[in-house]
N, C-alpha and C positions, 0 to 999 in steps of 0.2 A: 475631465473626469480624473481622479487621482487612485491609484492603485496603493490598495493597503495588502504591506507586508507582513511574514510572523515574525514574532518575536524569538530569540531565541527556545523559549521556553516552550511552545507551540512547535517551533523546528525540531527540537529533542521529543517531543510526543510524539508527533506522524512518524519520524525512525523508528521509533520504539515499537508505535504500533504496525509499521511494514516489519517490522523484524522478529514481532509475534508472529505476526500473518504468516510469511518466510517459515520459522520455525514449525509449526503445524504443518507447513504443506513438505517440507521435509522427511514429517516422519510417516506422511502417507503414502500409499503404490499404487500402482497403473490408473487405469481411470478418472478416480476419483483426485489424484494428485492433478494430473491434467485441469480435471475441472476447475480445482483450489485457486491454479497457478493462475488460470484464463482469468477467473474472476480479483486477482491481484493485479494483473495486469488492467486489467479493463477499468478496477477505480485508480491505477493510477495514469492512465491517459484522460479518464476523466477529470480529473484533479489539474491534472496541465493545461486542459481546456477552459476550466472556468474562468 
């Protein structure tokens, strides 16, 4: 089985889009930032996994 990589241009997207993500949960407080953060974290463990 061969494993396909991104290209760069797919590589600059997923950053951009964690660094949207990132930036939103920034500008929120208690709780709800919490929630934000878990749910960033959590697709990108899943991301690792696939």
């Amino acid at each position: 089985m061969t494993e396909m990589g991104m290209t760069d241009s797919q590589f600059k997207a997923f950053i951009r889009f964690l660094l949207d993500a990132l930036e939103e949960v920034k500008k929120e407080t208690g709780e709800n930032k919490d929630k934000k953060l878990d749910k960033i974290l959590e697709n990108l463990h899943s991301s690792l996994e696939d």
